[in-house]
C-alpha positions in Angstrom: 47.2 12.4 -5.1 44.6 15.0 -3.3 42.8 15.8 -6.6 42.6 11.8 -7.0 40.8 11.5 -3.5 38.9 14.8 -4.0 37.4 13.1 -7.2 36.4 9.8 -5.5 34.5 11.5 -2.6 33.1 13.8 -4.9 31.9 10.3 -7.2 31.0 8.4 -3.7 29.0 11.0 -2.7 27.2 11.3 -5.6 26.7 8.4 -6.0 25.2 7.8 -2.4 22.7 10.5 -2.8 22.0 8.9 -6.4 21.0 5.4 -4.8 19.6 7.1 -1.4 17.1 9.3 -3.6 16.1 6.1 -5.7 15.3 4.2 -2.9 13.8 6.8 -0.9 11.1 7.3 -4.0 10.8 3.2 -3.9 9.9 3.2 -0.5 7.6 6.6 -0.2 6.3 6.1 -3.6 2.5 7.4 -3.8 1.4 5.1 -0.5 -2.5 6.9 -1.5 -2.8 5.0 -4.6 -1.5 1.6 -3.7 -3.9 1.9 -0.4 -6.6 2.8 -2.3 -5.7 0.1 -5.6 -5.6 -2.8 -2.6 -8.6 -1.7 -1.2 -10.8 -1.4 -4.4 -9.3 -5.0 -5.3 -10.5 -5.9 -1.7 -14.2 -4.3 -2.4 -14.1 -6.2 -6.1 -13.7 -9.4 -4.5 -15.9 -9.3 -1.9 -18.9 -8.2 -4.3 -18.0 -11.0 -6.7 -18.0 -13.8 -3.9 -20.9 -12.0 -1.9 -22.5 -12.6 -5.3 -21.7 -15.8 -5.5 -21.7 -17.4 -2.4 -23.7 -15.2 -0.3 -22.9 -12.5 2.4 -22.7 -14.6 5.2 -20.4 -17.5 3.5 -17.1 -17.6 5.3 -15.5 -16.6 2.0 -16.8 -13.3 2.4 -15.7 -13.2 5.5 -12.0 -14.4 4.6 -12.4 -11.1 2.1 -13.5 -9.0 4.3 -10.5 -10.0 7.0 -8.1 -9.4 4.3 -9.6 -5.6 3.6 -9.0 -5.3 7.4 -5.3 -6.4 7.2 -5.3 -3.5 4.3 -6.6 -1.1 6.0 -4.2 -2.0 8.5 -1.4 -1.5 5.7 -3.1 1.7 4.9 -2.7 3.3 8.4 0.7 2.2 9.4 1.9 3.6 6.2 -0.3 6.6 7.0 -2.6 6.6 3.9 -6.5 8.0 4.5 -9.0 6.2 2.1 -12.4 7.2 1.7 -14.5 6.1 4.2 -17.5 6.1 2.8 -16.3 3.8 0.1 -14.7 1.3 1.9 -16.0 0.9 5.6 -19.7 0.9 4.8 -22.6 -2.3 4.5 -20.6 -5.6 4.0 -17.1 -4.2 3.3 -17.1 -4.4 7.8 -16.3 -7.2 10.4 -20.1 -6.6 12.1 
């Protein structure tokens, strides 16, 4: 009966710290890359409608809003991006 409960405690905990490691790689992941993937998808679409529509359309500024909200992402997940890339010209609320 002991070995029996030994074994499913040794099994539970294995399994917690199994499931607890997966999630904790989920969750931390590489936060760098996916801040910097969002923001170079920002900066590609505000070129392509600045291109398009102007710098001054309000399209470019619903892009450039939306590079703000991921910048936003990018500090409270404590990312740095390169700041010479990305918060330069039109890629800022003036």
């Amino acid at each position: 009966m002991k070995n029996k409960q030994a074994l499913r405690l040794a099994v539970g905990a294995i399994l917690a710290i199994a499931f607890t490691m997966g999630a904790a790689r989920v969750t931390l992941g590489d936060v760098k890359d996916d801040c910097h993937r969002k923001l170079e998808a920002d900066r590609a679409r505000i070129d392509r409608d600045s291109a398009k529509y102007g710098n001054d359309s309000p399209k470019v500024g619903h892009d450039v809003e939306r590079m703000d909200a991921d910048r936003q992402w990018c500090r409270d997940h404590h990312a740095d991006w390169d700041h010479t890339r990305f918060d330069v010209g039109i890629y800022v609320r003036h």
